[in-house]
C-alpha positions as CSV (number, residue, x, y, z in Angstrom):
1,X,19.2,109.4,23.1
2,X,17.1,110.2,26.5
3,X,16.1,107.1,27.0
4,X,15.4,106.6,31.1
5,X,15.6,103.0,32.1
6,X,13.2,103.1,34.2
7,X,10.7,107.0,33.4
8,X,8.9,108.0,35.4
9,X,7.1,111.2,34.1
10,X,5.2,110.9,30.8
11,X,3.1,112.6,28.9
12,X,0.2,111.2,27.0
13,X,-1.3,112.9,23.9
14,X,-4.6,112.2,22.2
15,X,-5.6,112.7,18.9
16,X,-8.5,114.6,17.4
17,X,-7.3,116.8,14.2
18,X,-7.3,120.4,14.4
19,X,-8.3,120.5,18.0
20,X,-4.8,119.6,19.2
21,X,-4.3,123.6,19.3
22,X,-6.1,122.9,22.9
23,X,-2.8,120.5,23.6
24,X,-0.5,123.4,23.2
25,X,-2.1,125.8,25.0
26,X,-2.5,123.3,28.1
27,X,1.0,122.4,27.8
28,X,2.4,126.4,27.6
29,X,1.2,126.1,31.5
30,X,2.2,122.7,32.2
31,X,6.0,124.3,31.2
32,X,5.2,127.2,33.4
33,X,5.8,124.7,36.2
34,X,8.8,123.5,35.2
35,X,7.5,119.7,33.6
36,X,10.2,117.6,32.1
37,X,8.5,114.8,30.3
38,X,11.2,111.7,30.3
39,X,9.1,109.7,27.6
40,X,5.9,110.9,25.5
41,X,2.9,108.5,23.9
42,X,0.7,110.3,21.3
43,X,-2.1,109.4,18.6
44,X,-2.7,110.9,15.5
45,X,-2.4,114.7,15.9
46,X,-1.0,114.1,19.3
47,X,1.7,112.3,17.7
48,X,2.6,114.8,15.1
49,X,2.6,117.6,18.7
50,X,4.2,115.1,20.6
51,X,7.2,115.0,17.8
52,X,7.8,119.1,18.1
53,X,7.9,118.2,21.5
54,X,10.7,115.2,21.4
55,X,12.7,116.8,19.4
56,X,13.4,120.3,20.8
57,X,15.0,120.7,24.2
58,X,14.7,122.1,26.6
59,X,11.1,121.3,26.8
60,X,9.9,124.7,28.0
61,X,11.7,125.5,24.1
62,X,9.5,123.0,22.4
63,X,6.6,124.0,23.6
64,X,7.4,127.6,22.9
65,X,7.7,126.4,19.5
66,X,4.8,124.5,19.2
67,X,2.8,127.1,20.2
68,X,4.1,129.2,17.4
69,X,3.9,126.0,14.7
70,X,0.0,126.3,15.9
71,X,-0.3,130.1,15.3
72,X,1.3,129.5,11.6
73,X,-1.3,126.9,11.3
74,X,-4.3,129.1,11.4
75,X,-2.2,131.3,8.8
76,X,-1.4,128.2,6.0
77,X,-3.6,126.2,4.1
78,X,-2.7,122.9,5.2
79,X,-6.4,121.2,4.6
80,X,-6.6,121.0,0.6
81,X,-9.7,118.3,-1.1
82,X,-7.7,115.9,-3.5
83,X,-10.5,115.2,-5.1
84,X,-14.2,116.9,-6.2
85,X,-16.0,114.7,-3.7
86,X,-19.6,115.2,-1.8
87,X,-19.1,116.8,1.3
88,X,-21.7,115.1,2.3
89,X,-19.8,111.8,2.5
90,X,-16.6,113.4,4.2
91,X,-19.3,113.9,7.2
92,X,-20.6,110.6,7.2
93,X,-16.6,109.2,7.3
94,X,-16.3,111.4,10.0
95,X,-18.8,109.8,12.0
96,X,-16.1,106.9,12.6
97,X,-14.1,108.7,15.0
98,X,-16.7,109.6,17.6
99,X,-17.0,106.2,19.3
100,X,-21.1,105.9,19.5
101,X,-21.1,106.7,15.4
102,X,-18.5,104.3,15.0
103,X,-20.8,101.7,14.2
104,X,-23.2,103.3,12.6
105,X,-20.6,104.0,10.2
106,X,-19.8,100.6,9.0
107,X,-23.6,100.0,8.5
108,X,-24.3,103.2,6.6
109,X,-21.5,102.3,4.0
110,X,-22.5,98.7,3.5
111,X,-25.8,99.4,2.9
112,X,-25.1,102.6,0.4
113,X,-22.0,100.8,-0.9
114,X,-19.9,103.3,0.4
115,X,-16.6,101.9,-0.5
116,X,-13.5,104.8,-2.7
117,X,-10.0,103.9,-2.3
118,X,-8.9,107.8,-3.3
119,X,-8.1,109.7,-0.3
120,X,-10.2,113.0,0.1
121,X,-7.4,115.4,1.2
122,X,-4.4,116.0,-0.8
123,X,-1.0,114.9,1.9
124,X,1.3,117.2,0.4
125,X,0.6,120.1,2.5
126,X,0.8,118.7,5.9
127,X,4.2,116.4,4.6
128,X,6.1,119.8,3.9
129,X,5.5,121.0,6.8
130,X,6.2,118.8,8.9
131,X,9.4,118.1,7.4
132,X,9.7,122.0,7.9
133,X,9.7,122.1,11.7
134,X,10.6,118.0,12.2
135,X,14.3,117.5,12.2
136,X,15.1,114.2,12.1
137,X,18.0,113.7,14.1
138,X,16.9,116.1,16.4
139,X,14.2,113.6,17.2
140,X,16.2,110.3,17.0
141,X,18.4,112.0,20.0
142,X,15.4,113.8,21.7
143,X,12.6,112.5,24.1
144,X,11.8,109.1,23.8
145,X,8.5,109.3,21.9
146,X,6.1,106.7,20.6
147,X,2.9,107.0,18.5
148,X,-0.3,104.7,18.0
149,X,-0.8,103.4,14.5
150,X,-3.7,101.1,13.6
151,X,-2.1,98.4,10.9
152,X,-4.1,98.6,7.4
153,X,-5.0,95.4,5.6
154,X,-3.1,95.7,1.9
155,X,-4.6,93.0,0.0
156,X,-2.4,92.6,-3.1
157,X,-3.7,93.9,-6.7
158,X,-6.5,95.8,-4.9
159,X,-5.8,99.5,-4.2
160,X,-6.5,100.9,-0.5
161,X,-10.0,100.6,0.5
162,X,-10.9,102.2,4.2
163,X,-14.1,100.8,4.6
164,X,-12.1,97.5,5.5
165,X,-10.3,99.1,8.0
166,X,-13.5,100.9,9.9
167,X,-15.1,97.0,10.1
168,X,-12.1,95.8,11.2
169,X,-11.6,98.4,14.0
170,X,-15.1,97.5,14.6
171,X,-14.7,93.9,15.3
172,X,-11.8,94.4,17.5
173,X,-8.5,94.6,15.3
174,X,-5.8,95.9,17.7
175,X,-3.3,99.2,17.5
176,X,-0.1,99.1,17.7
177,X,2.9,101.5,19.6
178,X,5.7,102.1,17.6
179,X,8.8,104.0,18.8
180,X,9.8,106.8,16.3
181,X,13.3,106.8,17.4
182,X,13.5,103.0,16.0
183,X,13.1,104.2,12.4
184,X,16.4,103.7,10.5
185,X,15.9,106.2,7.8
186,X,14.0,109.7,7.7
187,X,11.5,108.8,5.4
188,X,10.1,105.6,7.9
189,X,10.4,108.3,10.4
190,X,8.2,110.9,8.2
191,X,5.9,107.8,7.0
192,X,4.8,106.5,10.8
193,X,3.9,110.3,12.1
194,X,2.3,110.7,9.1
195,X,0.7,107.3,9.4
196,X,-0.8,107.7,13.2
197,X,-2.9,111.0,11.7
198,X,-3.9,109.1,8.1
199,X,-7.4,109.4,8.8
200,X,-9.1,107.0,6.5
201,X,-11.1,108.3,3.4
202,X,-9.1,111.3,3.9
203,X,-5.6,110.3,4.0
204,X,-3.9,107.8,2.3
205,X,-2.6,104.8,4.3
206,X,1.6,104.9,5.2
207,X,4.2,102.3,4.4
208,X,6.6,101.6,7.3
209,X,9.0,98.8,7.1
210,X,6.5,96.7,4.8
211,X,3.3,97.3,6.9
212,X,0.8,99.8,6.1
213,X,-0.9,101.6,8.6
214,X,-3.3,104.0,9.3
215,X,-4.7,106.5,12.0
216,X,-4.1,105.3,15.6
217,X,-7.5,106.5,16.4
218,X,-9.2,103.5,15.1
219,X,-7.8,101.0,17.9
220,X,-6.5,103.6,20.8
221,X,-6.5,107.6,21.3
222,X,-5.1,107.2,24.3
223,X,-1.4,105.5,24.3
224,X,-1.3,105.6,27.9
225,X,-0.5,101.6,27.9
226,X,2.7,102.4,25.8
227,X,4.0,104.1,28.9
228,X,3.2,101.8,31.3
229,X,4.7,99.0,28.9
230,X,7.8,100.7,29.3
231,X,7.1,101.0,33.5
232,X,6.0,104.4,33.6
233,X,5.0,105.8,36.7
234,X,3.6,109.0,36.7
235,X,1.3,110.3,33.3
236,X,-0.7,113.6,32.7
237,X,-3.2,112.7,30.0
238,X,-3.9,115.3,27.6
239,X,-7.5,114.6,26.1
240,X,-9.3,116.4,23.2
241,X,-12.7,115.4,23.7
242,X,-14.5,116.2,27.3
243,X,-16.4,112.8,27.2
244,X,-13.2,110.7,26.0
245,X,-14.3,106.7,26.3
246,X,-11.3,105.1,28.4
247,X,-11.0,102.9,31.7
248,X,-8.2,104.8,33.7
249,X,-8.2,101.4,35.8
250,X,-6.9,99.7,33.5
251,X,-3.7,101.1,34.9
252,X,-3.6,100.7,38.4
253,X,0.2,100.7,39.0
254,X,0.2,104.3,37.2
255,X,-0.7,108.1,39.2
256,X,-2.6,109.3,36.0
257,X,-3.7,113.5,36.1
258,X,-6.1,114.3,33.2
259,X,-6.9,117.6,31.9
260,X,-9.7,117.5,29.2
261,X,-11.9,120.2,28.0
262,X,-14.0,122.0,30.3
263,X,-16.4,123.2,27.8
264,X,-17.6,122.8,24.4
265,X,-14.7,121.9,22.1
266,X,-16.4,120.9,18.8
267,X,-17.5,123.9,16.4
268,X,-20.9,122.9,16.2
269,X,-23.7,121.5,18.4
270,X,-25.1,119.5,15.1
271,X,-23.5,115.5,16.2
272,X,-22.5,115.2,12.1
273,X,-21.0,118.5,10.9
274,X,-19.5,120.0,14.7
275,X,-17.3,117.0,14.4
276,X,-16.2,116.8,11.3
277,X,-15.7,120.9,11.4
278,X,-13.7,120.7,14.8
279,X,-11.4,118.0,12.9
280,X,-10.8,120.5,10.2
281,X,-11.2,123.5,11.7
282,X,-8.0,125.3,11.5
283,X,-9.0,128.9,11.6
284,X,-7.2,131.5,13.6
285,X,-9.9,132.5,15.8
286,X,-10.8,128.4,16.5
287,X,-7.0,127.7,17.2
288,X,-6.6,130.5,19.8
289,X,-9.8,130.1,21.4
290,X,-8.9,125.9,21.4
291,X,-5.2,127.0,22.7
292,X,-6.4,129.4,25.4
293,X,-9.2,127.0,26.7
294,X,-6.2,124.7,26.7
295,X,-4.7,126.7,29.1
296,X,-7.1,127.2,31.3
297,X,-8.0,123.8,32.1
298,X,-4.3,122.5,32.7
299,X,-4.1,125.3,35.1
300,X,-7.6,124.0,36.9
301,X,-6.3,120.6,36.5
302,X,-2.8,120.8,38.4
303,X,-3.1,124.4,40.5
304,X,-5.1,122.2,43.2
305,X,-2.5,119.4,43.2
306,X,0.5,122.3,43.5
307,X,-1.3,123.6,46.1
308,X,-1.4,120.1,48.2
309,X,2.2,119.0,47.8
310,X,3.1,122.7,48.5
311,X,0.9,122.5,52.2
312,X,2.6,119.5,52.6
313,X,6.2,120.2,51.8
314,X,6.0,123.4,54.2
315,X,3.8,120.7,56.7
316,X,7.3,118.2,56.4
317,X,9.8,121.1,57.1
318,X,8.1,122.5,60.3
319,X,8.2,118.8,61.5
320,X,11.6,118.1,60.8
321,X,12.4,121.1,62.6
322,X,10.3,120.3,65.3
323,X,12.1,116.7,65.4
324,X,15.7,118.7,65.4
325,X,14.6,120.8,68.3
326,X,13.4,118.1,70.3
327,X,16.5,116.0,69.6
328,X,18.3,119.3,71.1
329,X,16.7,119.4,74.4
330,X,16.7,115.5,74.9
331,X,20.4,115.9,74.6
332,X,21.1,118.8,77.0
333,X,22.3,118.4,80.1
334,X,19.9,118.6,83.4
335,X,19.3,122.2,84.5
């Protein structure tokens, strides 16, 4: 396995549904100049990139790959209803995972009685896939990669009911960060990436060694603090909303470099629909538009910051061979 005792370049990977094309596209340049990631941290869809990621090598590979996984996206139909429900009610639910809505949420479907236990969206396409370009060992003996996951209540003799799981993220229940390469067998594996992207109402909850889970989203879309649990140093964030709610000061032993969207990511202006739509979205023309914007802001992001330590490497060889000269004519001999 790579595990690094002590890593000191990460990678952190938030999630937000079919806008994680804009991940791949910022990390085709981020392998342009030669990253190595030592140890990833990813929510929801990030976790489910973040996997491609861990488990091919070399990294410049993986992303290669993931870029192409994202092209075959816009080309499958991975986003099938389960069920004949109100779409309607999918964009209220949706609501939940843009933080000033969040609460808004939870009132909404108490006072409707908003409360199904069926998930929306049928799993089965997004499982078989994933188990197409996921190979397990690969992973166990790849990148050392962990993924939020918020725990689900279960009460037992009721089925799964989600609205539970929005009040509890509303009153202050706690994600968790679980390594993948702990999972014993392939299905717990399968289960917990599937688990970090469950988005409630849509996808059904995940078993993973007797605890249920759901999306990671709910209690942290940014797993920075997973790296710096594990004394991680250096982290490029990876965002997928340009007004992402965190405090980067939370982690003031860590040199963080964010690249988040520079323009309008969502597919609509309308608050409701553009984010449940942007979520979903997983059209050809929206996942290359996503993957080159992507791009383009990694590139904004880091060209800068190459540009520094470059004046300053060429800065630290003409003084060292100012030093060497110097040292040359102290120690000649009088004229």
């Amino acid at each position: 396995m790579n595990y690094h005792q002590n890593p000191q370049i990460g990678l952190v990977l938030a999630g937000g549904g079919a806008k994680g094309a804009y991940q791949a596209g910022a990390l085709r340049y981020l392998a342009e100049i030669g990253l190595q990631p030592q140890i990833i941290a990813g929510t929801s869809i990030g976790a489910l990139n973040g996997a491609t990621l861990a488990a091919n090598t070399p990294f410049n590979y993986a992303v290669q790959r993931l870029d192409r996984i994202w092209t075959k996206l816009g080309q499958t139909k991975v986003i099938s209803p389960h069920q004949n429900l109100a779409v309607n009610t999918l964009n209220q639910a949706a609501k939940a995972f843009v933080p000033t809505f969040r609460h808004w949420l939870v009132e909404f479907a108490l006072n409707a009685g908003l409360s199904n236990n069926k998930a929306l969206l049928d799993p089965e396409p997004i499982e078989t896939m994933l188990k197409e370009i996921i190979a397990p060992d690969a992973l166990r003996n790849g990148i050392e990669l962990w993924v939020t996951v918020f725990p689900s209540l279960k009460i037992p003799g009721l089925d799964y009911d989600w609205l539970i799981d929005l009040i509890r993220s509303q009153i202050g229940a706690k994600a968790q960060w679980l390594r993948v390469q702990d999972c014993q067998n392939d299905e717990t594996l399968f289960n917990l990436l599937l688990a970090s992207a469950a988005i409630p109402f849509a996808f059904p909850q995940r078993e993973v060694n007797g605890q249920y889970y759901v999306d990671g989203a709910l209690g942290d879309n940014i797993p920075l603090g997973a790296l710096a649990a594990r004394g991680c140093t250096h982290a490029i964030v990876i965002h997928l909303d340009g007004g992402a709610i965190w405090n980067r000061h939370d982690f003031p032993e860590q040199t963080v470099i964010e690249i988040r969207p520079s323009d309008k990511i969502n597919s609509s202006h309308l608050p409701v629909i553009g984010e449940i739509h942007s979520l979903l979205d997983f059209t050809p023309e929206k996942i290359a538009t996503l993957k080159q914007m992507g791009y383009q802001d990694a590139r904004s992001s880091l060209e800068p910051i190459l540009e520094t330590l470059v004046t300053v490497k060429q800065q630290r060889k003409v003084e060292k061979s100012l030093l060497y000269s110097t040292e040359i004519l102290l120690g000649d001999e009088p004229l």
